[in-house]
C-alpha positions, 0 to 999 in steps of 0.5 A: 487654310489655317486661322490665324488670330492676330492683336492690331490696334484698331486705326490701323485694322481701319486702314488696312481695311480701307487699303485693301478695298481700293486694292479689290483684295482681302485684308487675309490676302494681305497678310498672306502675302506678307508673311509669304515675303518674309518667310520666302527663302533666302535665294527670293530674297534677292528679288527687287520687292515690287517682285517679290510683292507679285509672287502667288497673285498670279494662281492660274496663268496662261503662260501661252497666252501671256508670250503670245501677248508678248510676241504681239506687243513686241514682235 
């Protein structure tokens, strides 16, 4: 994990601060994220952004969970 310093005005680090404690998330995540969508190369990009604003929050998934989950819900 690298650092990163960045020069924001301090309204804005307050409500970034206050977004990402309603979101349970870390303002780092945040910008992480961020910075994964733009940077994302051009076949992602196609992705609707809800999509792509999804890609790394899921680190460990059970993929056999989440289909057997399906296969119960939809049948």
């Amino acid at each position: 994990m690298s650092k990163l310093t960045l020069s924001v005005d301090k309204s804005v680090v307050a409500r970034a601060k206050r977004y990402a404690k309603q979101q349970g998330v870390s303002v780092s995540a945040m910008v992480e994220a961020y910075l994964v969508s733009v940077s994302e190369p051009p076949e992602t990009k196609d992705l609707p952004p809800i999509v792509r604003s999804l890609r790394g929050t899921l680190k460990q998934g059970d993929l056999d969970a989440y289909n057997k989950h399906l296969i119960k819900k939809y049948g």
